[in-house]
C-alpha positions in Angstrom: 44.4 -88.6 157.7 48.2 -89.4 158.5 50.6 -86.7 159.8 52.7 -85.5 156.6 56.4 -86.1 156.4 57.8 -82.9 154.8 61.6 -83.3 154.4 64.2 -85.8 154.9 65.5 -83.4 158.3 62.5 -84.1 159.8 64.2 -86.5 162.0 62.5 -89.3 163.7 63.5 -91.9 166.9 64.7 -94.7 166.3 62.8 -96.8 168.3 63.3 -97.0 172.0 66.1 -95.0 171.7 67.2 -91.2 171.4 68.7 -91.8 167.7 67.4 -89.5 165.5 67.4 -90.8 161.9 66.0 -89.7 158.9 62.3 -90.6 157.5 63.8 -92.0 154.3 66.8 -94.1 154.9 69.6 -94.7 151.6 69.9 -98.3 150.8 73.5 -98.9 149.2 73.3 -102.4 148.3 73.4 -100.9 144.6 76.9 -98.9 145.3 79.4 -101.5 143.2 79.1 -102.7 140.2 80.7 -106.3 141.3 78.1 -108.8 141.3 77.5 -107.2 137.6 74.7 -105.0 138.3 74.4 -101.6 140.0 76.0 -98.7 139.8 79.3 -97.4 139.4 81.6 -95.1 141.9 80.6 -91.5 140.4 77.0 -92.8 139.9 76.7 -93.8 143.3 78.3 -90.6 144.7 75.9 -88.5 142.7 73.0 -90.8 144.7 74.9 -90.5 148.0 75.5 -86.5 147.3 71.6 -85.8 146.3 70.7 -87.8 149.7 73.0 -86.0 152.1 72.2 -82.4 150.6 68.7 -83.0 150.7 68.8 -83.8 154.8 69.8 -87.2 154.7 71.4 -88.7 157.4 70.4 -92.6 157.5 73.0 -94.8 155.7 72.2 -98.7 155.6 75.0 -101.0 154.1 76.4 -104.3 154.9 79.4 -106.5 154.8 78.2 -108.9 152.0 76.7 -106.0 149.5 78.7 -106.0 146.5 81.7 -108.3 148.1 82.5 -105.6 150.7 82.5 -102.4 148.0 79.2 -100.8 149.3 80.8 -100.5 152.9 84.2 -98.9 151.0 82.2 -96.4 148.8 79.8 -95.4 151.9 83.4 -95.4 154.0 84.4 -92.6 151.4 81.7 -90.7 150.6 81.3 -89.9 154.8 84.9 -88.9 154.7 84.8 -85.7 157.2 81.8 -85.9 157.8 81.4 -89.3 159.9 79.7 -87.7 163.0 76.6 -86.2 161.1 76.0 -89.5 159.3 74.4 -93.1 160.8 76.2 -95.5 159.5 73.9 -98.8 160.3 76.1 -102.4 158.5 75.5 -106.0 159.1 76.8 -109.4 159.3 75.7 -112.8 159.1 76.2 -113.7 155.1 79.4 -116.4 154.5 82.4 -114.0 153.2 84.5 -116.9 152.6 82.2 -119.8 151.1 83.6 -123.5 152.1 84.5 -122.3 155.9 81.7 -122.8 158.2 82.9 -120.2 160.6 83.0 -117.3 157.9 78.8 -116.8 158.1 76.1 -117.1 160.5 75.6 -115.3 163.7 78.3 -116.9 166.2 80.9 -114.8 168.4 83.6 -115.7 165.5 81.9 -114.2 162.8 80.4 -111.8 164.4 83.4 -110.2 165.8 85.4 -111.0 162.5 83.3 -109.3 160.7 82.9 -106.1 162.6 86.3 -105.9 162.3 86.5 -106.0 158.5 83.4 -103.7 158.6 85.0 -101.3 160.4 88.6 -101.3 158.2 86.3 -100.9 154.9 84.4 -98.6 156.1 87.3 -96.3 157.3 85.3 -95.5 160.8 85.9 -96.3 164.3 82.6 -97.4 165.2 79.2 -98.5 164.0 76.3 -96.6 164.9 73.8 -99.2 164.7 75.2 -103.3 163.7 72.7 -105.3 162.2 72.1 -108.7 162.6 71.6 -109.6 159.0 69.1 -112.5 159.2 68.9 -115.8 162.0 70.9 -118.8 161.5 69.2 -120.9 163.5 71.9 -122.5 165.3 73.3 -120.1 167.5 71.9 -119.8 170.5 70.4 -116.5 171.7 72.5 -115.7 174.8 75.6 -116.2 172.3 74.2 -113.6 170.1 73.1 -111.1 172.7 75.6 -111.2 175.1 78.4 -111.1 171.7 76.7 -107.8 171.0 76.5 -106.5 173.9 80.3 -107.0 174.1 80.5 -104.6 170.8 78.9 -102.2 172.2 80.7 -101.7 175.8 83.6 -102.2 173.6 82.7 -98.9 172.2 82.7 -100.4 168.1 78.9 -100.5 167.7 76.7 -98.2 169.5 73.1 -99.4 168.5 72.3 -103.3 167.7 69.3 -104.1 165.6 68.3 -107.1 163.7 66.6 -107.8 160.6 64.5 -111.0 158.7 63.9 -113.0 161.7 61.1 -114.2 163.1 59.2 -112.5 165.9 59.2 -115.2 168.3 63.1 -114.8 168.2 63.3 -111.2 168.4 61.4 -111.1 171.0 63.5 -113.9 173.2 66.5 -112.3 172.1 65.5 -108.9 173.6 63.4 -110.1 176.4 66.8 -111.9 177.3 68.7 -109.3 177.1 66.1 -106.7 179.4 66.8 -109.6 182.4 70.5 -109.6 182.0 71.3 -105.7 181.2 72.6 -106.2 177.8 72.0 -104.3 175.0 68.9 -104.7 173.2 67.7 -104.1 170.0 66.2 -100.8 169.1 65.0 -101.5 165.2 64.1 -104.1 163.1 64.5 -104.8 159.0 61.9 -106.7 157.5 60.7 -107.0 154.3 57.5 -104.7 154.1 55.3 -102.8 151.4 52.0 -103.2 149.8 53.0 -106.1 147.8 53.7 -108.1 151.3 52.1 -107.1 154.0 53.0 -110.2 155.9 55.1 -108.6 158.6 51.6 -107.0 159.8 50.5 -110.4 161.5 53.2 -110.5 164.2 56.4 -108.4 163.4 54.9 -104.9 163.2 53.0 -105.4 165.9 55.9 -107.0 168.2 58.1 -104.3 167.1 55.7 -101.3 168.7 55.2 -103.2 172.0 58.7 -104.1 172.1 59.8 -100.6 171.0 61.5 -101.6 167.9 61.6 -98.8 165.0 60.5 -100.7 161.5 62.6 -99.7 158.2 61.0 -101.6 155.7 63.3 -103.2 152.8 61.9 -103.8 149.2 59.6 -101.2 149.6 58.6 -100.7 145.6 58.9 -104.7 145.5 61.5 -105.4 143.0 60.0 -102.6 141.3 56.7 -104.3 140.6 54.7 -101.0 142.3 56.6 -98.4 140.2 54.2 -99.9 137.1 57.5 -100.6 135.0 56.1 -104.6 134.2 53.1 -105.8 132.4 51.4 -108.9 131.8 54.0 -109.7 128.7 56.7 -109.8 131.7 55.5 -112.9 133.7 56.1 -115.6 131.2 59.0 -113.8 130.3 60.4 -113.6 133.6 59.3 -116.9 134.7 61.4 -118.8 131.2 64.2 -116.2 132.9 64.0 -118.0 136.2 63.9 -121.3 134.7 67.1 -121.1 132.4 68.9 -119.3 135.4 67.5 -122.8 137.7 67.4 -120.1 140.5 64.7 -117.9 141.9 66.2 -115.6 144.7 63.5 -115.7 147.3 62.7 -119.8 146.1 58.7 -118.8 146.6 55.8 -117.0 144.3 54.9 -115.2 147.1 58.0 -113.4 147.4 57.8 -109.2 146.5 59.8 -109.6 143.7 58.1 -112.5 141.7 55.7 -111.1 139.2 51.7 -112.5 139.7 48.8 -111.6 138.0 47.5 -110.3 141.7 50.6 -107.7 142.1 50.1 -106.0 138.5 46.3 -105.5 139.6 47.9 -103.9 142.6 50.1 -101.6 140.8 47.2 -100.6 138.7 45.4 -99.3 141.5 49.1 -97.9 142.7 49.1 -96.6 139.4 45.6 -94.9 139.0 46.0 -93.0 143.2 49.4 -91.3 141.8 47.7 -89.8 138.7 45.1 -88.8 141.1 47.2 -87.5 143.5 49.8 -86.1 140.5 52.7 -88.3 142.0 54.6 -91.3 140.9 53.2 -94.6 141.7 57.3 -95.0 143.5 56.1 -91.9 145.4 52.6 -93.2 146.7 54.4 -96.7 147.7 56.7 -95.0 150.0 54.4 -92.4 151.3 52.3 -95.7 152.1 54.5 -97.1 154.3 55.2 -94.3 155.7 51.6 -94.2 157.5 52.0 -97.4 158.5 51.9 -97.9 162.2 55.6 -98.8 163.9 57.1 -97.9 160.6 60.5 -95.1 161.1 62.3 -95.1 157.9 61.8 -96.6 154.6 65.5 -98.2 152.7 65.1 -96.5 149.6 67.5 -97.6 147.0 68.7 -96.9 143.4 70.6 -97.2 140.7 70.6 -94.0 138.9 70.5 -90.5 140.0 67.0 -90.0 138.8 65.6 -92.8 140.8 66.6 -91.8 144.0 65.5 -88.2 143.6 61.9 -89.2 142.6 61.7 -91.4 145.8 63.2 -88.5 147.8 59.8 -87.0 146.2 57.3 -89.3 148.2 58.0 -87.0 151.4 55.9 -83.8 151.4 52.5 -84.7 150.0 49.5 -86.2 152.0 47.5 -88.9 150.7 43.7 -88.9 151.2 41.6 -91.3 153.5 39.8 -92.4 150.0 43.3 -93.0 148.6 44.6 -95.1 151.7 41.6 -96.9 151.7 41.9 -98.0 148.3 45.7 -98.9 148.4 44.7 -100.8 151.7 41.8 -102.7 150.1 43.6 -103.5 147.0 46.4 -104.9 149.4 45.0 -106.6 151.8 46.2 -110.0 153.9 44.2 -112.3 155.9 46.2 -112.1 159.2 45.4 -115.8 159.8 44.8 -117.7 163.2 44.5 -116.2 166.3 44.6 -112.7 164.7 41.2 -113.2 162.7 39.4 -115.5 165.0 40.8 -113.2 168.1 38.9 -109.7 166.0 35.5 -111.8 165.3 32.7 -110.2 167.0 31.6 -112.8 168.5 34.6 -113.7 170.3 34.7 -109.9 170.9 31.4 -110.1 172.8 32.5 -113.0 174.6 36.0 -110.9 176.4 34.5 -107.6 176.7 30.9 -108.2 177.3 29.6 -105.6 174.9 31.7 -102.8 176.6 33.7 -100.1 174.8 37.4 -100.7 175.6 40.0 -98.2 174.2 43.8 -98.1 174.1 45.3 -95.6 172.5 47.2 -96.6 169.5 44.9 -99.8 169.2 42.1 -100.1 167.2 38.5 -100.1 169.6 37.3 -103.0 171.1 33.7 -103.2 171.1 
């Protein structure tokens, strides 16, 4: 049975590193109402308020979220308060469409956009800069060695990355171990029990590497809170069509509707009338046994929203439960994972013997 997470000021490390952040972490891509959607200023200072009194500390924005008003509105709701809060922002998303310099990872946009960042945000640093998502064109040492810059420049103070593969991460922060730059302590991936797909190489890079995991998307699109039925997937696929644009381009992605994600959110559905929670509450509480996994984003667009997934801290799921939310989820973790766990290869490396690590699963 997992350890239970009572309260959002039950702080947590952030990784490798003595930053103590909260177990739940506020998502504000919803604060701005500019790409039409969202919610407005006083809405999003009620969400902001109900985090902070409740023992929130763990802000996540970035430059591109609502065309720079998420950073303003976080920049204004922190006011006095700057130093209790962790402000974490990104870059990498093209601010100025048409000019090839205004996205991607490069020195250029990476120190024009912290710049920006900073002046929206009304701070004089960054306590951790995300790097938003790989270009895959700039090389590493640029990237690493740029951040490190930020950092003994004394305008970011923790570097983290987010939606790139784990080969890359790890380069990047093997690279910067050898050369004594700053490395990343976190990583922001796409995670919950609608994908799982992070648990064949970036979960488990991020705890040998020492990353902290905060999982984005955790109710997938909403699909785990129970809100769609069967009716919705035609209906959302004729959507997709007239539009001519799917956001993540792939059925697989957590927020396409499938026949195989409502079954989920049934058994979602049934554990949280078992357990007398929301099926929003037993998604995050998931997660937040997962291994490697700090702090959920948690994100909203009403008031009500964000206090019932405040809710998913405090209560402690049974084995049965987990067991049944894993089942119901469950991935093939594909070659070498699979054929590395078979028995018989098993056999074959450890000659029958009982080999334990702690933290890893028995060998036997």
């Amino acid at each position: 049975m997992p350890e239970s997470t009572t309260q959002l000021d039950h702080y947590r490390l952030l990784g490798r590193s003595g930053l103590r952040v909260s177990p739940l972490c506020l998502g504000t891509m919803t604060f701005g109402t500019d790409w039409g959607w969202g919610a407005d200023r006083d809405t999003s200072r009620a969400i902001f308020d109900a985090y902070a009194e409740a023992g929130g500390n763990f802000i996540d924005t970035a430059n591109f979220y609502t065309k720079g008003t998420s950073e303003k509105l976080v920049g204004e709701f922190v006011g006095r308060e700057r130093d209790r809060f962790v402000i974490a922002t990104k870059y990498t998303l093209n601010m100025r469409p048409g000019d090839p310099n205004a996205g991607g990872n490069h020195r250029k946009n990476m120190v024009r956009a912290v710049e920006a960042s900073l002046e929206r945000l009304g701070t004089d640093f960054i306590d951790l800069y995300w790097l938003h998502m790989w270009d895959s064109t700039t090389p590493v040492d640029e990237v690493m060695r740029g951040l490190d810059d930020l950092v003994r420049a004394g305008k970011v103070v923790y570097i983290g990355v987010s939606d790139t593969a784990a080969w890359k991460v790890a380069q990047a922060n093997t690279l910067a171990e050898l050369r004594g730059w700053s490395r990343f302590i976190a990583l922001q991936v796409s995670y919950s029990l609608a994908l799982r797909d992070v648990e064949r190489d970036l979960a488990p890079m991020a705890i040998e590497l020492g990353l902290g995991v905060t999982p984005w998307a955790p109710l997938a699109g909403g699909i785990l809170t129970g809100k769609y039925t069967r009716a919705d997937i035609p209906r959302l696929e004729a959507a997709r069509t007239a539009e001519g644009f799917d956001p993540f381009d792939s059925t697989d992605r957590p927020l396409t509707l499938t026949e195989q994600r409502l079954a989920l959110a049934d058994v979602v559905k049934q554990v949280a009338a078992e357990a007398g929670r929301t099926p929003a509450q037993v998604a995050i509480n998931w997660l937040l046994t997962r291994p490697g996994v700090t702090s959920p984003i948690i994100g909203a667009r009403t008031l009500a929203q964000v206090k019932d997934n405040l809710a998913a801290l405090g209560f402690i799921p049974s084995d049965d439960m987990l067991a049944r939310l894993d089942e119901a989820s469950a991935i093939s973790l594909g070659f070498p994972h699979d054929f590395l766990a078979g028995p018989f290869v098993q056999q074959l490396v450890h000659g029958g013997a009982r080999v334990e690590t702690p933290g890893v699963r028995v060998h036997r």
